[in-house]
Structure formats: C-alpha cells, structure tokens
N, CA, C and O atoms as a GROMACS GRO file, in nm:
protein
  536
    1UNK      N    1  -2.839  -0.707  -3.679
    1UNK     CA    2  -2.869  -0.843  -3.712
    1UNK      C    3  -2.757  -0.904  -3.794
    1UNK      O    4  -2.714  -1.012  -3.754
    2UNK      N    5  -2.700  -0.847  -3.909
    2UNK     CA    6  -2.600  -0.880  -3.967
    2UNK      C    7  -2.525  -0.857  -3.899
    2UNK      O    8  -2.594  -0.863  -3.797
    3UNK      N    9  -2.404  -0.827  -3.856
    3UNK     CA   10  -2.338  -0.797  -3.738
    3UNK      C   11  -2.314  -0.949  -3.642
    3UNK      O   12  -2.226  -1.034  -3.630
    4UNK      N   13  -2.450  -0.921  -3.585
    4UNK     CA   14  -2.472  -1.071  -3.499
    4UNK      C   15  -2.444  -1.179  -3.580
    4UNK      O   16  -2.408  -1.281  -3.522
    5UNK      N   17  -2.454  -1.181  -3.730
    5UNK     CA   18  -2.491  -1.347  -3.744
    5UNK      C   19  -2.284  -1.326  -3.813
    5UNK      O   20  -2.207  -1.420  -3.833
    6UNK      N   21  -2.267  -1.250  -3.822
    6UNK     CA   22  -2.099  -1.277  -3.860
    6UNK      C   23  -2.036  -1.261  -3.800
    6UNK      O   24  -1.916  -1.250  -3.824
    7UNK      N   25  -2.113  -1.246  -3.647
    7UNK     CA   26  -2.001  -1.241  -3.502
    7UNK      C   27  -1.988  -1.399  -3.486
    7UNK      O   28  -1.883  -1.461  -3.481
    8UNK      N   29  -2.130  -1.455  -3.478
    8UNK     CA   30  -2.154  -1.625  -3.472
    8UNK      C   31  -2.068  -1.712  -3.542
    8UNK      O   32  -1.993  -1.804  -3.508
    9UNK      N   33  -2.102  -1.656  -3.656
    9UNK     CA   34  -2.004  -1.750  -3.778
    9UNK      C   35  -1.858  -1.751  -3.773
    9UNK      O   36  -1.793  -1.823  -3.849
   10UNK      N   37  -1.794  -1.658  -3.668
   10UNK     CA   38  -1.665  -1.633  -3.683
   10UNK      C   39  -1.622  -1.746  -3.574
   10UNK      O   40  -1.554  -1.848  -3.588
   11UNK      N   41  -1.690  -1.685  -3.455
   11UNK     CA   42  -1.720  -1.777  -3.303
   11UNK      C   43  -1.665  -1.922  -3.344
   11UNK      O   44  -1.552  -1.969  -3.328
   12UNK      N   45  -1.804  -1.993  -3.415
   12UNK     CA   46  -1.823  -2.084  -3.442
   12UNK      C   47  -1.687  -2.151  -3.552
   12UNK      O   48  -1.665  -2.271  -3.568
   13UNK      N   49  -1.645  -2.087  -3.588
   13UNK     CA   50  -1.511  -2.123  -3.691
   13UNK      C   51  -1.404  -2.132  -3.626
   13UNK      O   52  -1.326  -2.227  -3.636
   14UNK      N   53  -1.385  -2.017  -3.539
   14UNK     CA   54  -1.291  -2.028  -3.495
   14UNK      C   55  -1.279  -2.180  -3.333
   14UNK      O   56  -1.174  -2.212  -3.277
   15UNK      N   57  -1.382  -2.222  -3.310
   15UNK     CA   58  -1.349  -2.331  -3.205
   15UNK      C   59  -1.413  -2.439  -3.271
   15UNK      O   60  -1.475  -2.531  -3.217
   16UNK      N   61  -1.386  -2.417  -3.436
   16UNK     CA   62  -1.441  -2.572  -3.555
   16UNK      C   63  -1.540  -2.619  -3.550
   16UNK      O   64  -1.557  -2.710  -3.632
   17UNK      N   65  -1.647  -2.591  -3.466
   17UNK     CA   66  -1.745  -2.606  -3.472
   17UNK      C   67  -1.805  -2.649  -3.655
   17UNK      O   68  -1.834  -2.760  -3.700
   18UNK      N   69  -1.807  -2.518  -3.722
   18UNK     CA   70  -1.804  -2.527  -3.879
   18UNK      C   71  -1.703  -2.512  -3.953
   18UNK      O   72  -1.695  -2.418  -4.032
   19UNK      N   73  -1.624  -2.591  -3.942
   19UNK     CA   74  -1.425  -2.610  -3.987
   19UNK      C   75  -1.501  -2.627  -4.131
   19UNK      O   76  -1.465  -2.533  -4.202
   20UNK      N   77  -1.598  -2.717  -4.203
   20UNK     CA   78  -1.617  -2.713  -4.338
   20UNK      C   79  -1.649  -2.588  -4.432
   20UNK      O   80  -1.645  -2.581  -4.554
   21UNK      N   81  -1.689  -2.473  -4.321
   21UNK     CA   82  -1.740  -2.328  -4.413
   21UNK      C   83  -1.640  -2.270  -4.363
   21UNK      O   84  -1.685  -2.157  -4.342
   22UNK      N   85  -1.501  -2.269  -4.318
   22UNK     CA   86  -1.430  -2.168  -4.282
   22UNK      C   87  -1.391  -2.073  -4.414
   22UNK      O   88  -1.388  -1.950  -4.417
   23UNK      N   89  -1.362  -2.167  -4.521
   23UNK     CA   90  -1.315  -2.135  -4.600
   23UNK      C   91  -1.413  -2.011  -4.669
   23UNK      O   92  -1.363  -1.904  -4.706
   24UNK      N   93  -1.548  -2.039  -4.680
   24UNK     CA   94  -1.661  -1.942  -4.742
   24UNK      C   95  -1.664  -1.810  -4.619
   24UNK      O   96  -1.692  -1.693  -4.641
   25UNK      N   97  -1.634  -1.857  -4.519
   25UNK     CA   98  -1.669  -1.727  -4.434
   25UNK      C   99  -1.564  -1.650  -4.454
   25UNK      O  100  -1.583  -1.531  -4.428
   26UNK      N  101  -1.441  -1.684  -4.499
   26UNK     CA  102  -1.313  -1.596  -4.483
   26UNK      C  103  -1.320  -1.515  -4.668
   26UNK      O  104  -1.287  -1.400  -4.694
   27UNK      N  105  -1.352  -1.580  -4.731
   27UNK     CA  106  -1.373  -1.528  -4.802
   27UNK      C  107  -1.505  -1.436  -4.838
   27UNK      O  108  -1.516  -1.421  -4.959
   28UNK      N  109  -1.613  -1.369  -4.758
   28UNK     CA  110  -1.676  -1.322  -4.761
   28UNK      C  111  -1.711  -1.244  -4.659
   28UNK      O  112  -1.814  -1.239  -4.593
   29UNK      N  113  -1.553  -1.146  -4.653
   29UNK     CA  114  -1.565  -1.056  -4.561
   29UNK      C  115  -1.683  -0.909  -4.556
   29UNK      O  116  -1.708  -0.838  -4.653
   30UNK      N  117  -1.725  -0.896  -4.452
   30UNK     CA  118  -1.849  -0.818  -4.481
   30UNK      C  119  -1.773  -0.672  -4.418
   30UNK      O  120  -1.710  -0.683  -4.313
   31UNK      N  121  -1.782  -0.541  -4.483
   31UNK     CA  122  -1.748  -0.410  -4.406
   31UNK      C  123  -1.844  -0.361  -4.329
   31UNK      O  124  -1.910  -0.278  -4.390
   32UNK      N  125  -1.886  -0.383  -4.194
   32UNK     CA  126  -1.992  -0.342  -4.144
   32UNK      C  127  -1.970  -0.165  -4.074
   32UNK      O  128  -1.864  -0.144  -4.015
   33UNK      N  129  -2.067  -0.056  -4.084
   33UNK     CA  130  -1.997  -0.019  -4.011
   33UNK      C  131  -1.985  -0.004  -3.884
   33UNK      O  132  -2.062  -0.068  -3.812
   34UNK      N  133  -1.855   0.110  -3.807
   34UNK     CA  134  -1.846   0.091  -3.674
   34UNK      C  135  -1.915   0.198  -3.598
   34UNK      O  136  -1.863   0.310  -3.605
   35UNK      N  137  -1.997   0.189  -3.543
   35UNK     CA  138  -2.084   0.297  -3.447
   35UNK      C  139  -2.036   0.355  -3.294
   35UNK      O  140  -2.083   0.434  -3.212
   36UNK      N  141  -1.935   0.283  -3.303
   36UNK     CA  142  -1.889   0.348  -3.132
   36UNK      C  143  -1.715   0.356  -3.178
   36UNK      O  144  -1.626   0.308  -3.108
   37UNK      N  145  -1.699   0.407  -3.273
   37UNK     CA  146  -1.589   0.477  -3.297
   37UNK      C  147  -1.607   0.621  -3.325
   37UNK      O  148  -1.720   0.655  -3.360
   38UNK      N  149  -1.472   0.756  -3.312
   38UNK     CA  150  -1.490   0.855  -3.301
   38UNK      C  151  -1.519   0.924  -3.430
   38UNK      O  152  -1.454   0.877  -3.524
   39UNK      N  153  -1.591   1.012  -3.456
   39UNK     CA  154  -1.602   1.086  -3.601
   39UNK      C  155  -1.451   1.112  -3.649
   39UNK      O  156  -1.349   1.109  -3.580
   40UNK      N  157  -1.462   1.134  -3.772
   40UNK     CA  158  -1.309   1.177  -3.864
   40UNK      C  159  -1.248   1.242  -3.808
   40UNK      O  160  -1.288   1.216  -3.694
   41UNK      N  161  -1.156   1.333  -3.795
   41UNK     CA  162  -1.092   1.426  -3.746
   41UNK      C  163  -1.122   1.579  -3.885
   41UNK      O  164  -1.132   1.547  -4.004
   42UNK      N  165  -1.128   1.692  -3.852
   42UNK     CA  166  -1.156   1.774  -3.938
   42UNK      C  167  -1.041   1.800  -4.011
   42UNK      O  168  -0.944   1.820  -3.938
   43UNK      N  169  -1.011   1.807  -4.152
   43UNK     CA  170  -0.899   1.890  -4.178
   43UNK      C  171  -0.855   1.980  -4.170
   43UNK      O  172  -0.940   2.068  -4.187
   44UNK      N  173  -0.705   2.042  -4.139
   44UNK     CA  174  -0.657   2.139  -4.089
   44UNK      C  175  -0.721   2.240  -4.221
   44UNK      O  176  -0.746   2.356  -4.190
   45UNK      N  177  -0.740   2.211  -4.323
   45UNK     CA  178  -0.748   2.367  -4.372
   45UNK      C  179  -0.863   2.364  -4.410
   45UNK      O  180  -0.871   2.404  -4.526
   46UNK      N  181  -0.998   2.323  -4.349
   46UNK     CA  182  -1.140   2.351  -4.336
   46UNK      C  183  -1.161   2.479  -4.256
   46UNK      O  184  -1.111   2.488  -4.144
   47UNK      N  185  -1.239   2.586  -4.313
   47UNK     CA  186  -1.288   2.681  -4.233
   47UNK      C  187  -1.282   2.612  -4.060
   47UNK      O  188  -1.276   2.495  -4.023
   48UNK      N  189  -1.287   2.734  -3.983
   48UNK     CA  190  -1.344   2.676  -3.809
   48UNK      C  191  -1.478   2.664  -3.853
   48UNK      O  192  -1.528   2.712  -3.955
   49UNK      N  193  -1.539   2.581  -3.751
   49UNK     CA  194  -1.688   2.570  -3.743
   49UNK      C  195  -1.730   2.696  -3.650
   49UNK      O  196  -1.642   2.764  -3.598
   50UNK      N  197  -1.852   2.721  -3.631
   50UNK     CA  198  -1.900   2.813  -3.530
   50UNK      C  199  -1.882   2.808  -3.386
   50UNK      O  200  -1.891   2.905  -3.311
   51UNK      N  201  -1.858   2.697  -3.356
   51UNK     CA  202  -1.795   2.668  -3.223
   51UNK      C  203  -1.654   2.658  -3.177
   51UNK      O  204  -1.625   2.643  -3.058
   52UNK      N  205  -1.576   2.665  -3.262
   52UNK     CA  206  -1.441   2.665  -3.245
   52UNK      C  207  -1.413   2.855  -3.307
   52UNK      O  208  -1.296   2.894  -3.314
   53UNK      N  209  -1.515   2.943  -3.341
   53UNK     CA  210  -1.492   3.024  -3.320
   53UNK      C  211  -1.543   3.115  -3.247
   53UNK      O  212  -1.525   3.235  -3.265
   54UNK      N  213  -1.628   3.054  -3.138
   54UNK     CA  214  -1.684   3.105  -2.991
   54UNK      C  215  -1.552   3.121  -2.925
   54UNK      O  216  -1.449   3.058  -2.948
   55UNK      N  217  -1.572   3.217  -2.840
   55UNK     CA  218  -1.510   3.289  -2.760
   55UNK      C  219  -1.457   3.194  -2.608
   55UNK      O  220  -1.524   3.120  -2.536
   56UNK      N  221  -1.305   3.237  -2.596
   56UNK     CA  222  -1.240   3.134  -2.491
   56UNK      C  223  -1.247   3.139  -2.366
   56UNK      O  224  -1.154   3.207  -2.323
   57UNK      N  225  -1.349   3.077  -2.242
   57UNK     CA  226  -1.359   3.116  -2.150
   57UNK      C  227  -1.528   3.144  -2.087
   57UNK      O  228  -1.624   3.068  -2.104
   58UNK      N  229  -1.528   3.267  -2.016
   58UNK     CA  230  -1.674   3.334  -2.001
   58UNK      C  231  -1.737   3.406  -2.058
   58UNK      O  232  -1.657   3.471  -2.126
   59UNK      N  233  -1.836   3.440  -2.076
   59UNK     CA  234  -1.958   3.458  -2.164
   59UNK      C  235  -1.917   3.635  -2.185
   59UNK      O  236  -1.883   3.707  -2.091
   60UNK      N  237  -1.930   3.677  -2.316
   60UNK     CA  238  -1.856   3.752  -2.351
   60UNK      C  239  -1.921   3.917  -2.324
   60UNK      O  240  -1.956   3.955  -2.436
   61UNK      N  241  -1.940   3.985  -2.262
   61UNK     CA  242  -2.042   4.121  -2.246
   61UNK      C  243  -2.009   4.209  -2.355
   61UNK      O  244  -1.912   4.264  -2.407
   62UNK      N  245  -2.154   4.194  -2.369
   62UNK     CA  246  -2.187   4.235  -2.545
   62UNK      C  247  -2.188   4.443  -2.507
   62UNK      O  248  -2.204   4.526  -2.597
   63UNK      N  249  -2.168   4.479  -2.360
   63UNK     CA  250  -2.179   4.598  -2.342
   63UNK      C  251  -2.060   4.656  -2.303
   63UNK      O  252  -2.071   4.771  -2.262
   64UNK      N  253  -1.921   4.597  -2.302
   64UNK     CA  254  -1.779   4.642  -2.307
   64UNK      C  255  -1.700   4.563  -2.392
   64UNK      O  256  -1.580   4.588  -2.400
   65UNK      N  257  -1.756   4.462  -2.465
   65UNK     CA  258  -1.650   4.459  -2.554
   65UNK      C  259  -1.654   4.474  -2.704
   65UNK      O  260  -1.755   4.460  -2.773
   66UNK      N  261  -1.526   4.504  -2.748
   66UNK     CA  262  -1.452   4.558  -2.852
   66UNK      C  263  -1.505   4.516  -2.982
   66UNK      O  264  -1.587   4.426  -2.962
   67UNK      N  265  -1.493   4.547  -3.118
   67UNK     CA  266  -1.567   4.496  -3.246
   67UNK      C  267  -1.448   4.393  -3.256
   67UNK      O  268  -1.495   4.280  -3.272
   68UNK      N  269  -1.348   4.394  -3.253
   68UNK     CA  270  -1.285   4.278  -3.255
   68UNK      C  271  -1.322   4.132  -3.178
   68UNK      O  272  -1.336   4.019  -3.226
   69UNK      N  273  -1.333   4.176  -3.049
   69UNK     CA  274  -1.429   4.123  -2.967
   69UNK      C  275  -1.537   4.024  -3.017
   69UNK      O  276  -1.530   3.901  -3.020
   70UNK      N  277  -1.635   4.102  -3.055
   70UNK     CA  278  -1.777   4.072  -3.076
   70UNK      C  279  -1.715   3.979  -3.227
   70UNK      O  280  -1.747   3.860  -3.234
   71UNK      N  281  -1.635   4.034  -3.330
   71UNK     CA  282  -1.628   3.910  -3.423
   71UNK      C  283  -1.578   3.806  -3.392
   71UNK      O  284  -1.609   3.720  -3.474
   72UNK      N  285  -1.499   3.759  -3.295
   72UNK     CA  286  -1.512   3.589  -3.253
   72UNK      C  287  -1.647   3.563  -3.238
   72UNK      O  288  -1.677   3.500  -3.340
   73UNK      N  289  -1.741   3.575  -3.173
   73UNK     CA  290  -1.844   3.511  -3.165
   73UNK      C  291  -1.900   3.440  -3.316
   73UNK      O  292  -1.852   3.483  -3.421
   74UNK      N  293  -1.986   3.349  -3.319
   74UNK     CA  294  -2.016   3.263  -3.446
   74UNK      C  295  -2.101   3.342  -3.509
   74UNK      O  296  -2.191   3.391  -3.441
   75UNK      N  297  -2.097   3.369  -3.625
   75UNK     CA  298  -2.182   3.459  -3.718
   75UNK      C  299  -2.168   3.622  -3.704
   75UNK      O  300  -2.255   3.690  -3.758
   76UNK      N  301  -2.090   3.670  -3.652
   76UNK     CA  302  -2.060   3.812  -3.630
   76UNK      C  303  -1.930   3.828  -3.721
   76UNK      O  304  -1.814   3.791  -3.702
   77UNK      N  305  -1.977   3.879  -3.801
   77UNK     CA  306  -1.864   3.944  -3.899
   77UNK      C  307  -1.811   4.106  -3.876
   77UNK      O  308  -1.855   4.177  -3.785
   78UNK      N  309  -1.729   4.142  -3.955
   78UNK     CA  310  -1.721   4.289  -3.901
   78UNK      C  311  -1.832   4.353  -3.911
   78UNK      O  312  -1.882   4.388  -3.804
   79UNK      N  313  -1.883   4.377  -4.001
   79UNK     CA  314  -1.994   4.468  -4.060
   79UNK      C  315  -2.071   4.444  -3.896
   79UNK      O  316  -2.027   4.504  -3.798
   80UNK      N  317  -2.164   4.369  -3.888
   80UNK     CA  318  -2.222   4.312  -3.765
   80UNK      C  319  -2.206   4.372  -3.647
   80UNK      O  320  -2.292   4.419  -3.573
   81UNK      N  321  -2.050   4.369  -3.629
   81UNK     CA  322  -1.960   4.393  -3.472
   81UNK      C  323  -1.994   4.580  -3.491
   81UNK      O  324  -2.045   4.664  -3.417
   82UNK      N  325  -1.951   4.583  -3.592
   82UNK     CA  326  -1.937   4.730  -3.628
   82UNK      C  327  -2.079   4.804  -3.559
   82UNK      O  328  -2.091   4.891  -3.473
   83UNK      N  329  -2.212   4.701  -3.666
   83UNK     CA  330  -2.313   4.755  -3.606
   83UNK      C  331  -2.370   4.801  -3.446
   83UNK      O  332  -2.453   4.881  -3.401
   84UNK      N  333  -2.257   4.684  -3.379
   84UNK     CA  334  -2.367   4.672  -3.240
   84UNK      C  335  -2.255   4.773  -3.156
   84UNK      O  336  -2.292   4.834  -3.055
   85UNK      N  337  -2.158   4.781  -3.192
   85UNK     CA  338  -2.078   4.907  -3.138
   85UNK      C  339  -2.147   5.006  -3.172
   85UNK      O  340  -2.202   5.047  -3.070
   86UNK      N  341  -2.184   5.085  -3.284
   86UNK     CA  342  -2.230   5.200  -3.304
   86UNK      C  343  -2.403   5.206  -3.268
   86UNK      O  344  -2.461   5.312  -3.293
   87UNK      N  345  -2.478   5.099  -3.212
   87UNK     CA  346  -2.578   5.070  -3.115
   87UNK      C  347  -2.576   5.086  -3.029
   87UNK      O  348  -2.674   5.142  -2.979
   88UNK      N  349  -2.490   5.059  -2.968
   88UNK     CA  350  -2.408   5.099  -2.863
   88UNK      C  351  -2.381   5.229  -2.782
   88UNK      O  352  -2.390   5.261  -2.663
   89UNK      N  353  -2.342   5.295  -2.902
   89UNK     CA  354  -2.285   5.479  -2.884
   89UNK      C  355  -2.421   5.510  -2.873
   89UNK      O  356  -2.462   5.529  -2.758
   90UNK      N  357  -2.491   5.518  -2.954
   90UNK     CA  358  -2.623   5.537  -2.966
   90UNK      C  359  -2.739   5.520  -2.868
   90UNK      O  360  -2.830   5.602  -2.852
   91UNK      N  361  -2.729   5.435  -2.821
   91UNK     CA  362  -2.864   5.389  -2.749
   91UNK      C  363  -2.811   5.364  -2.621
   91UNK      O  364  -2.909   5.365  -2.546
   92UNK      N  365  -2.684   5.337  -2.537
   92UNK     CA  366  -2.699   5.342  -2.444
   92UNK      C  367  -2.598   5.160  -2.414
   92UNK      O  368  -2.560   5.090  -2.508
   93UNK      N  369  -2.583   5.132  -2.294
   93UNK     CA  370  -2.595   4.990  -2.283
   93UNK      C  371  -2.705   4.892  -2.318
   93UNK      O  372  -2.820   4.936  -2.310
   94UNK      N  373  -2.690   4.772  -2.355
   94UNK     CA  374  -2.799   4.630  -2.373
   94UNK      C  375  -2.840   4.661  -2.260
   94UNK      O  376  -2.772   4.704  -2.167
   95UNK      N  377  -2.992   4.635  -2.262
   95UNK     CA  378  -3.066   4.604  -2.062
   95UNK      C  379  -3.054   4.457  -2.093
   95UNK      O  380  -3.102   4.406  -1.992
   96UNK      N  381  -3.021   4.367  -2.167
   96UNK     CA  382  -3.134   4.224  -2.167
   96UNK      C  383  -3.046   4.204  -2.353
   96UNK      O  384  -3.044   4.272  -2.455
   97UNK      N  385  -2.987   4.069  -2.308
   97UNK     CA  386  -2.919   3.970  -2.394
   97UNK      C  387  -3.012   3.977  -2.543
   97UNK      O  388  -2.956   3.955  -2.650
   98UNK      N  389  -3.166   4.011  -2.532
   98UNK     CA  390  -3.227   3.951  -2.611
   98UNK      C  391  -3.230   4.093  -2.719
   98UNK      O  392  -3.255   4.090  -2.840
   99UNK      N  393  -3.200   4.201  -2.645
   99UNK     CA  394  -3.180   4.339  -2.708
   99UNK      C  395  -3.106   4.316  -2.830
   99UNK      O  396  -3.123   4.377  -2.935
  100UNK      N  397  -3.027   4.229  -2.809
  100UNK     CA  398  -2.896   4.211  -2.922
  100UNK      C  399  -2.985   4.213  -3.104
  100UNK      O  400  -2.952   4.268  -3.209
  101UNK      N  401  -3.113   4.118  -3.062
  101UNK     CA  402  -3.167   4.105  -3.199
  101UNK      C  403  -3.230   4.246  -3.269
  101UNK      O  404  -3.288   4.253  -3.378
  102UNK      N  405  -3.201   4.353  -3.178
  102UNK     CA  406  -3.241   4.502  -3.218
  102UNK      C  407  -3.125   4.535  -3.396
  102UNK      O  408  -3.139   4.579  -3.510
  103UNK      N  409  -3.048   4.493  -3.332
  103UNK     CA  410  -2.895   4.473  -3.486
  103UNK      C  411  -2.982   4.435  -3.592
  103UNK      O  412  -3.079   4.361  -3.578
  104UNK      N  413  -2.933   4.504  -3.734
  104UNK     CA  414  -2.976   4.462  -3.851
  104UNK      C  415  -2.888   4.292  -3.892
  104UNK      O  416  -2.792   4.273  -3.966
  105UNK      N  417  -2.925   4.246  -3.855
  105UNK     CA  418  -2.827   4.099  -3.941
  105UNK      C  419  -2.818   3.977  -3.808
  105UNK      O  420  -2.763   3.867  -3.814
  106UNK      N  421  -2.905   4.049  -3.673
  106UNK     CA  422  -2.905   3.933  -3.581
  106UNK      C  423  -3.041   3.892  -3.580
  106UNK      O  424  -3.125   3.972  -3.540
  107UNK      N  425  -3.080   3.766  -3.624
  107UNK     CA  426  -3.225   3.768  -3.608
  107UNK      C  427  -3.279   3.640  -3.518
  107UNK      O  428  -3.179   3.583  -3.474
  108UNK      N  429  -3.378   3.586  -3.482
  108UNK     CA  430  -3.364   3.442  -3.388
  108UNK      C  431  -3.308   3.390  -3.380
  108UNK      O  432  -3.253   3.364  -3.274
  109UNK      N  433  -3.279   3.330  -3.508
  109UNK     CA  434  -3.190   3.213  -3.505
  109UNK      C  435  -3.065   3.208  -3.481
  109UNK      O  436  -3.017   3.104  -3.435
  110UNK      N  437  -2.970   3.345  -3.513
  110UNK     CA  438  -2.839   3.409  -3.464
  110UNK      C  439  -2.867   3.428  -3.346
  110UNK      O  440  -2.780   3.368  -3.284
  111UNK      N  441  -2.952   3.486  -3.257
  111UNK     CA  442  -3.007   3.533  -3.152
  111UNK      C  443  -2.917   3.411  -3.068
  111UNK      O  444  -2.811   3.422  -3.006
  112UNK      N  445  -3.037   3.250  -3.100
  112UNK     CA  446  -2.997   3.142  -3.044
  112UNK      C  447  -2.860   3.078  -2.996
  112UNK      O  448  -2.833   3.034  -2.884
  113UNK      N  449  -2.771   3.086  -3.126
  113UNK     CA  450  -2.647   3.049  -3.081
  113UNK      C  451  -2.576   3.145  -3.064
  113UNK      O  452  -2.458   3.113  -3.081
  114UNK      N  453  -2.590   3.265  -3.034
  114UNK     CA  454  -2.474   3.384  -2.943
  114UNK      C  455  -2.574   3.346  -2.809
  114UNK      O  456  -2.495   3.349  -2.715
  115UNK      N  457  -2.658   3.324  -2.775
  115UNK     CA  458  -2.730   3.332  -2.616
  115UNK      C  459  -2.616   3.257  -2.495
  115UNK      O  460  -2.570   3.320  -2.400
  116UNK      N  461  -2.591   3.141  -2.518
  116UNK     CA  462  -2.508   3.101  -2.420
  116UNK      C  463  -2.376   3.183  -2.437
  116UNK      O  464  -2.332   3.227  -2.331
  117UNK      N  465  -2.322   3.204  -2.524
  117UNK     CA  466  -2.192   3.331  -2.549
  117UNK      C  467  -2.158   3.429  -2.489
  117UNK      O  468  -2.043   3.464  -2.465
  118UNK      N  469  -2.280   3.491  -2.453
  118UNK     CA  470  -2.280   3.660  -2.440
  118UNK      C  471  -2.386   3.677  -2.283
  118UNK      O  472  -2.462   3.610  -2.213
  119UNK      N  473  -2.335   3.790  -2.290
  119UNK     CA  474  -2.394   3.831  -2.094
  119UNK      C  475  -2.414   4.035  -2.148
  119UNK      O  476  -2.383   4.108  -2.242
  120UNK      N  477  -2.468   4.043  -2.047
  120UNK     CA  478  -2.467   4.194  -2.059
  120UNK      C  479  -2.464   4.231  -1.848
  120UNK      O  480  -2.488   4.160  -1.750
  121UNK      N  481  -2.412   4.406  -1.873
  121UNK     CA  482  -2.352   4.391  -1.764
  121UNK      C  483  -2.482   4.467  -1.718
  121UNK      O  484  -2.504   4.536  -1.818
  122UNK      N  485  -2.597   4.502  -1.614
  122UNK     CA  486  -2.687   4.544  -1.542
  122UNK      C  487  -2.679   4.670  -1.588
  122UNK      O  488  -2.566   4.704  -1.622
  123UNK      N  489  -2.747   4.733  -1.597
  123UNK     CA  490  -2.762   4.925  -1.656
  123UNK      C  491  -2.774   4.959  -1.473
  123UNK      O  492  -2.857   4.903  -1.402
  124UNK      N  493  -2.671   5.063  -1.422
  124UNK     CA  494  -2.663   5.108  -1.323
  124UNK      C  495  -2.735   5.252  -1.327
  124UNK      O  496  -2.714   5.343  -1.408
  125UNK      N  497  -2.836   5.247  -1.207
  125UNK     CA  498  -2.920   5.368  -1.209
  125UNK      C  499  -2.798   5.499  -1.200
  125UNK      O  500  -2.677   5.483  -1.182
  126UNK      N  501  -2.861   5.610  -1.217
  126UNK     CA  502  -2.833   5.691  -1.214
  126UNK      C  503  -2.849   5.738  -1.052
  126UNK      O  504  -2.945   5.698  -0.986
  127UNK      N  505  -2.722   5.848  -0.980
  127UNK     CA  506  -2.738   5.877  -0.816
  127UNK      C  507  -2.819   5.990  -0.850
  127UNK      O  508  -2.941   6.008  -0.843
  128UNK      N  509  -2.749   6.045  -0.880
  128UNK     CA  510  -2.793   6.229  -0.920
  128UNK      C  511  -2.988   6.225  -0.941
  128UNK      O  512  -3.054   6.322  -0.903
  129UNK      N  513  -3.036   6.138  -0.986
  129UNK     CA  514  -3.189   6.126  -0.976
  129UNK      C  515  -3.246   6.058  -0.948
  129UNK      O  516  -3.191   5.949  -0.935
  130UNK      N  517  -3.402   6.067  -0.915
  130UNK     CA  518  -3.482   6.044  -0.815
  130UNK      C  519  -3.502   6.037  -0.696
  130UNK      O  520  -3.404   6.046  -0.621
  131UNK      N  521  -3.609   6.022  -0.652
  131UNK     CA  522  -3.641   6.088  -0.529
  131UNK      C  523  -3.582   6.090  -0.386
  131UNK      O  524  -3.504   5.995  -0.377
  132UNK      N  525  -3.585   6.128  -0.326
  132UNK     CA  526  -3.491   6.183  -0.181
  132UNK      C  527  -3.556   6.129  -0.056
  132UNK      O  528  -3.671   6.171  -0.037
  133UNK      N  529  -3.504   6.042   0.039
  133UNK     CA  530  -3.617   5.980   0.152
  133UNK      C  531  -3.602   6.072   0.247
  133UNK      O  532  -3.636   6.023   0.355
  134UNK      N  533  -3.575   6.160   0.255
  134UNK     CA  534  -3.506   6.268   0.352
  134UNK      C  535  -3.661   6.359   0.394
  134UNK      O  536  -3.657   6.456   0.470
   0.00000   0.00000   0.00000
C-alpha cells in the first residue's frame, strides 16, 4: 500500500500533475524494502552451510564409502564417519538408507537431511546357499 501511494506521487510529479508538492515529496524519501531482489551474498569466511557441504554429484553409498567420504555429508563429523565405518565391519552392509539411524549421533532429524545424499548398494545373496532346483 505504501509502495503504491509513492509510486503515484512520483508518477504524478513527475508529468506536474502536483508540480506544487514536488518539493515535499522529494524531500520525504521513504526506504521501502525490495522483495524481488537477491539475498546478500554470504561472506567468504562464514562457516559452509550444510548444503554447500553435501557431497558433489550422486548420492553418496553409505556402504563403500570412505570416513573421509561420509564427513562431507552435513552433520557427519569424524567421530560419526568413524562410527558408521566400524558398523560397517561389524554388521555387514546397510540393507535400507534408513539403517543409517542404527549410528549413535544419527537420529531423525539427521536421518532427514542425509536421505536425499546417500544410497546404499543392494546386499547380494549369497551363491554357495540355498536351495537347489535340480
């Protein structure tokens, strides 16, 4: 609404319409602000955000890669990476992305923003067992 009425008043001044208030309108410049301009730019020596330290490319398999690896992702620190490697040794491959929240320090809400990130690669049966159609 403000906006509108000092778009008018300018309009109107500028083709003299109100040549007697030019003088009050110029002197009562208003800072409105601008809504379809771009956000600030971040400063260079602000931490990355969590998204600029997601991983470059395709979705990262949380079942071959490296603790170095796994700490690009957002909220994975070493300690973290460390953990899901030695989860890893341990238990076998991830069956299912959602396994990840098995980690001490991944919980829903971490869960949430590694989900689009991360992939896991299919657990391949074993040949050597089960049954024989023969």
């Amino acid at each position: 609404m403000v906006r509108s009425v000092a778009v008018m008043l300018m309009v109107l001044c500028s083709i003299g319409a109100y040549a007697d208030h030019a003088p009050r309108v110029e002197r009562a410049r208003i800072q409105l602000p601008q809504f379809d301009q771009d956000p600030a730019p971040q400063q260079p020596d602000a931490p990355p955000s969590a998204a600029s330290k997601a991983p470059k490319g395709s979705a990262l398999n949380v079942n071959t890669a490296s603790a170095a690896e796994l700490e690009e992702l957002p909220g994975i620190g070493p300690a973290t990476a460390a953990r899901i490697v030695e989860y890893r040794q341990k238990n076998g491959n991830f069956k299912k992305v959602e396994d990840l929240m098995n980690i001490r320090g991944i919980g829903e809400k971490s869960f949430l923003k590694l989900k689009p990130l991360i992939t896991v690669t299919p657990v391949k049966a074993d040949r050597g067992t089960g049954a024989s159609n023969d």
